[in-house]
C-alpha positions in Angstrom: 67.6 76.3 178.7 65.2 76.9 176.0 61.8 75.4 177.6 61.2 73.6 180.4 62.0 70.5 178.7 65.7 70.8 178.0 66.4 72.2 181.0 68.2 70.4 183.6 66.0 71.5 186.7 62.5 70.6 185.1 63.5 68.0 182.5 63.1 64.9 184.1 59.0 66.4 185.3 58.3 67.4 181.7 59.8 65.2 179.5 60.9 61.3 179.1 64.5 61.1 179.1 64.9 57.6 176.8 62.6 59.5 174.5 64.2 63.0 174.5 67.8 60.6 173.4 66.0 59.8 170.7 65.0 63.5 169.5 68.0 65.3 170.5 70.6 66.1 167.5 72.7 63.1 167.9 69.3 60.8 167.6 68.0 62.3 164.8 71.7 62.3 163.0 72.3 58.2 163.8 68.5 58.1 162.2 69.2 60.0 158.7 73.0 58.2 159.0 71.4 54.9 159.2 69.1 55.6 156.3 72.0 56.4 153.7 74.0 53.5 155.0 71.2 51.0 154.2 70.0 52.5 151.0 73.7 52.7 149.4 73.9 49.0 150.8 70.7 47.4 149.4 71.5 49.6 146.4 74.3 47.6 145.3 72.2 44.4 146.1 70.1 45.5 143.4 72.4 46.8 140.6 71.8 49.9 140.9 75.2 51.1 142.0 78.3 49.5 141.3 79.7 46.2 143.4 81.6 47.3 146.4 80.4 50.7 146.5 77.7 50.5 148.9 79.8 48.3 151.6 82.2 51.6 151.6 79.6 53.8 151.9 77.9 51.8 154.8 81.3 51.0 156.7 82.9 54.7 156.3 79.4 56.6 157.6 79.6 53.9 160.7 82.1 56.1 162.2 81.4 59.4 160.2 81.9 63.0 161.5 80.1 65.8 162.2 80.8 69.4 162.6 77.4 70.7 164.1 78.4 74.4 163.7 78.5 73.7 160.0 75.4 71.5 160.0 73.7 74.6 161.7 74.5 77.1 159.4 73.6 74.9 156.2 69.7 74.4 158.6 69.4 78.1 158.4 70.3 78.7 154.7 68.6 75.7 153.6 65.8 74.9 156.1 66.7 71.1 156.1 69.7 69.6 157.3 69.9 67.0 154.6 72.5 69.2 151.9 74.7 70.2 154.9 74.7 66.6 156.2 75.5 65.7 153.0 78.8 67.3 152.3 80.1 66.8 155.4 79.5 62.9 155.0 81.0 63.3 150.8 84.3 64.5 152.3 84.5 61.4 154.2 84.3 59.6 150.9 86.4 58.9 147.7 84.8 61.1 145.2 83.6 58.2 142.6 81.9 56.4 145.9 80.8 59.9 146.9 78.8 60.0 143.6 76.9 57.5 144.8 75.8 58.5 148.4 72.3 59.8 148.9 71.6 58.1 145.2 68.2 58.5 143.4 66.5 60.0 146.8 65.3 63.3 148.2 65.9 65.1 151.6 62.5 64.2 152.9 62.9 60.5 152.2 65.8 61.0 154.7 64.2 63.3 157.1 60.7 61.8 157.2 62.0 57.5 157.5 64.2 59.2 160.2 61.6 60.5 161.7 60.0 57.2 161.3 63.1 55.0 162.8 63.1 57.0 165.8 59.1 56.9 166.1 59.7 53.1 166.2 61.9 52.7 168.8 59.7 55.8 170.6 56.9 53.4 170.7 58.7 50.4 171.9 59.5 52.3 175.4 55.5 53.9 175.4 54.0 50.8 175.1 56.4 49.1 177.6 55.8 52.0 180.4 51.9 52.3 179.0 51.5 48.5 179.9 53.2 48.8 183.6 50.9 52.1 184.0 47.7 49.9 183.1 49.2 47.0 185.0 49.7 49.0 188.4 45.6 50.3 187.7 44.5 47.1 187.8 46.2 46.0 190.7 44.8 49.1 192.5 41.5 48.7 191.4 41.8 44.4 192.7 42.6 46.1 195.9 39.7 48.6 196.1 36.9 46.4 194.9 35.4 46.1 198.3 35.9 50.2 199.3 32.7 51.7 199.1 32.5 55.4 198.5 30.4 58.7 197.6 30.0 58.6 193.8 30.1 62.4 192.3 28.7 63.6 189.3 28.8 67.2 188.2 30.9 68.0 191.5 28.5 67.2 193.5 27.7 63.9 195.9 25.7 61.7 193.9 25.0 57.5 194.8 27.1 55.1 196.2 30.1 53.4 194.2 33.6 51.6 194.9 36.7 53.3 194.1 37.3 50.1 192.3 34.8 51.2 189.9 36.8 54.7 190.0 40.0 53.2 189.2 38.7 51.8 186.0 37.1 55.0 184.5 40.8 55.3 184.5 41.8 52.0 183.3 39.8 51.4 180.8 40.2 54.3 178.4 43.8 53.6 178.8 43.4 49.6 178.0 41.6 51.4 174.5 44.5 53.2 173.8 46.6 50.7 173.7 44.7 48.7 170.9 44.7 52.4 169.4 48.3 52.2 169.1 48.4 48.9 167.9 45.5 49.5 165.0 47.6 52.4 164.2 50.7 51.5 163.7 50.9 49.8 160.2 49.9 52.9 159.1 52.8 54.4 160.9 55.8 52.4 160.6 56.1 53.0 157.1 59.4 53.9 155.0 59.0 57.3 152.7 61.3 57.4 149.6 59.2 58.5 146.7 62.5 61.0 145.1 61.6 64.5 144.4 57.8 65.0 143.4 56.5 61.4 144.3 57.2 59.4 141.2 61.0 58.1 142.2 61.7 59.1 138.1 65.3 58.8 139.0 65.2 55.1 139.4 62.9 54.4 135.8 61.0 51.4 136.9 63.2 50.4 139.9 61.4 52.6 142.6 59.0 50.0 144.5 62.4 47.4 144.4 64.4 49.8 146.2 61.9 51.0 148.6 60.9 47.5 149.5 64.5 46.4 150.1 64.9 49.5 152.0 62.3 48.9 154.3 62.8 45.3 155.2 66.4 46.6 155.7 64.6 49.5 158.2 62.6 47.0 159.5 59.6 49.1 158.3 56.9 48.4 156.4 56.2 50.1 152.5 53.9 53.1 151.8 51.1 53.1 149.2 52.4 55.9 148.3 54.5 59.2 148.5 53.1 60.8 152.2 55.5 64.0 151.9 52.2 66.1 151.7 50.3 63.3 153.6 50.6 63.9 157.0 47.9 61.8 158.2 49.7 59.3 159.9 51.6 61.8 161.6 48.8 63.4 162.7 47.1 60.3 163.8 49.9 59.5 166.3 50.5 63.1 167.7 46.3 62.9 168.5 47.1 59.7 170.3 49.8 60.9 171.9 47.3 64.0 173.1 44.9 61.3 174.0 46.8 59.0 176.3 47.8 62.3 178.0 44.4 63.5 178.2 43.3 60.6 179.6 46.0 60.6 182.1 45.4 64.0 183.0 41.5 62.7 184.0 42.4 60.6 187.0 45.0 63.8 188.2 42.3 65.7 187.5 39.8 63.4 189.6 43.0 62.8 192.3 43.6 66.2 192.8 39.8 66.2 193.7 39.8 63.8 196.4 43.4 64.9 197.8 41.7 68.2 198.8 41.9 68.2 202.6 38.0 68.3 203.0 37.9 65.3 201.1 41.0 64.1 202.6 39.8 60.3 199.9 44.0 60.7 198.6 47.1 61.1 200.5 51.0 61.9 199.0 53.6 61.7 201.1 57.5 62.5 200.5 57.2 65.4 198.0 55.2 68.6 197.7 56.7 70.5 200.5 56.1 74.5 201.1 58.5 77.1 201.4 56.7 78.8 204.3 54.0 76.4 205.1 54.9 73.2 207.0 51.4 71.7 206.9 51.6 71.2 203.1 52.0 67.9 200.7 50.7 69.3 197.6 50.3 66.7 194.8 53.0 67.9 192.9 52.7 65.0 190.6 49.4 65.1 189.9 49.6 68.8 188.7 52.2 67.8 186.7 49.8 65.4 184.9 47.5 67.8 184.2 49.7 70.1 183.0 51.0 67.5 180.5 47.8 67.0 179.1 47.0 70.7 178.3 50.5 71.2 176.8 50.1 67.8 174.6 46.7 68.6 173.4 47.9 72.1 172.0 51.1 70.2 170.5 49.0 67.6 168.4 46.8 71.1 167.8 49.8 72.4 166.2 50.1 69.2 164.3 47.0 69.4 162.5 48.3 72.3 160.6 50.6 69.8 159.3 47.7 68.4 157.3 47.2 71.5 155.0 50.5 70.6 152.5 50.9 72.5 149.5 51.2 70.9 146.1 54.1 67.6 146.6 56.0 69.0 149.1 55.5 71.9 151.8 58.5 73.6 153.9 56.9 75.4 156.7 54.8 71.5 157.3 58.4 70.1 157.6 59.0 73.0 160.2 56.3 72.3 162.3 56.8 69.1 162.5 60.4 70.0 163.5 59.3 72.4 166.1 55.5 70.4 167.6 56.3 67.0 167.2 59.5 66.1 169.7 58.3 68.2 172.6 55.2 66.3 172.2 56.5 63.0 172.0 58.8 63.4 175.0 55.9 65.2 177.2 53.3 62.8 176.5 56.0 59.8 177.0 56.8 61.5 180.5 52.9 61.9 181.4 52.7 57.9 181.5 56.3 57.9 183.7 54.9 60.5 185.9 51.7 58.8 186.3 53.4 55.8 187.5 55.3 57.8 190.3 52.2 59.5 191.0 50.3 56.2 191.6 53.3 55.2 193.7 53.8 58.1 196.0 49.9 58.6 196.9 48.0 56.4 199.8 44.3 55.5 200.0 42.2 56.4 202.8 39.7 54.7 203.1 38.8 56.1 206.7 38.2 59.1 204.8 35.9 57.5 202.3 33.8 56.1 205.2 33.9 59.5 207.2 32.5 60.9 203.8 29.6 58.5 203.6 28.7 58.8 207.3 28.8 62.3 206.7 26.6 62.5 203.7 23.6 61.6 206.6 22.4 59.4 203.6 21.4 61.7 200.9 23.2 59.8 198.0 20.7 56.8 199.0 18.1 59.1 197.8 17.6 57.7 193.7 17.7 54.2 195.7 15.0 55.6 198.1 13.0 56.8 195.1 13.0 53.5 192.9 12.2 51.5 196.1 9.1 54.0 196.6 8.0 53.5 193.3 6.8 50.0 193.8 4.2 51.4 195.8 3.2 55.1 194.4 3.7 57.0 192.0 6.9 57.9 190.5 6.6 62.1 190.8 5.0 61.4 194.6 8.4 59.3 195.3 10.3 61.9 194.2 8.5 64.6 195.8 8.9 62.7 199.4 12.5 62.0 198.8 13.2 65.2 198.0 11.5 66.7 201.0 13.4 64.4 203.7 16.5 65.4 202.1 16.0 69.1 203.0 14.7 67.8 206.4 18.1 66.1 206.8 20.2 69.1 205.8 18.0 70.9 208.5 18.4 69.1 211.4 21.9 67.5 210.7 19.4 63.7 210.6 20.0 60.4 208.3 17.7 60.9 205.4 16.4 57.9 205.1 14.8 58.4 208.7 13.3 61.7 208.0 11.7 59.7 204.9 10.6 56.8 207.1 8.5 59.1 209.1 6.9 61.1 206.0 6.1 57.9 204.7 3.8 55.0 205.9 5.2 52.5 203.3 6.5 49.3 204.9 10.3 48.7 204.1 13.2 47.4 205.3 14.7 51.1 206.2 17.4 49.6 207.8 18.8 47.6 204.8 17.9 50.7 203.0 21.1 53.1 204.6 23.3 50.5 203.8 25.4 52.6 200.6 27.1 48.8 199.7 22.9 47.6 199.1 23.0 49.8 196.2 26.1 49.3 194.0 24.4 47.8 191.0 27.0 45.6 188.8 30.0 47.9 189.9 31.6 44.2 190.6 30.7 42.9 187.2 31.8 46.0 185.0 35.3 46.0 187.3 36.0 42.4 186.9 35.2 42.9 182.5 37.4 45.3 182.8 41.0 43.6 184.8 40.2 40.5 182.9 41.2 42.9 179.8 44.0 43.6 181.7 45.4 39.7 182.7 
């Protein structure tokens, strides 16, 4: 074990297993395998090495070899794996098809369209699990449309709401994300091979033929330009990586608030056990979110170093990227997994929610009190009133809106007045906007 991601007792909290496949050293050799296979192949499509040559090269590095000792020690003299790679997969080779392996590119064409074929098929599990985390939102917030509930703002009890309403602060930052992604990705998705300093010299004025056929080969799209000192994109992607988590990490944040036994608004069940306390569930999953969301957001932190390159090419960029990027992937991946357990594992109580409002003696009916005051006084008088019979009820343990009802000789239908579901605004309209996004 080096962190709690590759190790086999806290792996499968921190980190997306599909995802971390794709990052480990086998994934990331298949990727930079795949790209010399499909450049010496659409290389002799084009003429630009001889006929027959690139269908050896592509069938003999299908079952190629790999000695990872050696592959390490040519990382640590080099600081890339690409020459080490290289000789291992010319010795595999007849030395005039050898010539023409790796032909015309650089070793951050390789490395950084490997990173992008792996980033690909990254995204293709996200947005699958992204879409059934959304999907299991909405069908709690359809549930809870009806649950009225204490509103808080700033920690403290504030007007009535329904944890429908809730459930969609959740939702919809997520739903946004996902267009994010797909606005994004265009700019992603995109093949680098640009030879040594950007200008693809090597290949006269066959560069943008090559790198087309490449990257319909890749399935990929074609860059602009050379983006080994544009990290951008990169950059881009690890913030919404950091953001999805973040985001995540708000409704653990605001679960973790109502699973507090005072509260008592959330309930877990089947984890979260003590050592020494048999009275505990703690929201193990939950925390876990959280902590996700911290670790992600100083990971895409870490990336945005990435965007201060020197010159056409910068070493210690490709080495953050090497160290930042797959931890964050694979965490941010797992935040969305988790959330879905996390989701599954906890219970409503709605008891509790109603227990919370009784409680309250009707003090978060107090901006309602004030705005139906103000039809007949003035505005700082309403306040002033409402504000008194809310320290009355704190004193003698009395519904608010009858200590107002005897400070005040307004005529009103008190009654309807304590009713928390009488002041819920368009919480129905804003939650149905939002699903119908969803459907």
């Amino acid at each position: 074990m080096v962190s709690a991601q590759d190790s086999t007792i806290t792996s499968s909290s921190f980190s997306d297993k599909e995802i971390a496949e794709l990052f480990s050293d086998v994934g990331e050799i298949d990727a930079l395998v795949l790209f010399e296979r499909e450049l010496a192949r659409v290389q002799e499509s084009l003429q630009i090495i001889p006929e027959g040559i690139g269908k050896e090269i592509y069938a003999v590095l299908e079952n190629a070899k790999f000695d990872t000792e050696l592959l390490a020690t040519g990382f640590e003299n080099d600081g890339i794996p690409i020459p080490a790679l290289l000789k291992q997969l010319r010795e595999q080779l007849e030395p005039a098809v050898a010539n023409y392996l790796h032909f015309c590119a650089t070793s951050q064409d390789v490395i950084d369209t490997a990173l992008i074929i792996r980033i690909k098929s990254a995204v293709e599990i996200i947005g699958k699990n992204l879409k059934g985390l959304t999907a299991e939102l909405g069908r709690l917030a359809q549930k809870h449309k009806a649950t009225v509930m204490i509103g808080r703002t700033r920690n403290q009890s504030a007007s009535p709401t329904v944890f429908a309403l809730k459930i969609v602060n959740w939702l919809a930052p997520l739903q946004r994300q996902q267009q994010r992604l797909n606005e994004l990705l265009p700019r992603l998705l995109v093949i680098q091979f640009s030879g040594a300093t950007g200008t693809n010299a090597a290949l006269g004025n066959k560069g943008r033929e090559v790198s087309s056929a490449l990257a319909a080969a890749l399935g990929l799209a074609t860059a602009d330009s050379s983006w080994h000192a544009q990290r951008d994109t990169i950059v881009e992607f690890s913030n919404w990586l950091s953001m999805t988590a973040g985001q995540i990490g708000k409704m653990a944040q605001d679960i973790l608030l109502m699973a507090q036994n005072e509260v008592g608004e959330i309930r877990f069940s089947g984890a979260g056990k003590s050592s020494t306390m048999p009275n505990k569930f703690n929201p193990v999953l939950a925390e876990t979110l959280l902590s996700l969301a911290s670790y992600c957001r100083s990971q895409s932190d870490l990336m945005g170093s990435t965007l201060v390159a020197s010159h056409e090419r910068d070493g210690v960029c490709m080495s953050l990227d090497r160290l930042a990027f797959p931890p964050l992937i694979c965490a941010a991946a797992a935040s969305i997994t988790q959330a879905i357990k996390c989701l599954a594992s906890m219970s409503v109580n709605e008891e509790a929610m109603s227990r919370n409002l009784i409680a309250d003696n009707g003090r978060i009916m107090a901006e309602a009190a004030v705005f139906e005051l103000v039809k007949s006084m003035k505005r700082s008088k309403a306040s002033a009133l409402v504000r008194q019979a809310c320290e009355l009820s704190l004193t003698n343990n009395s519904h608010m809106i009858d200590e107002l009802q005897s400070l005040s000789d307004v005529n009103l239908n008190w009654d309807e007045l304590k009713k928390p579901k009488n002041y819920l605004g368009n919480a129905e309209e804003v939650i149905d906007s939002v699903l119908q996004i969803n459907s």
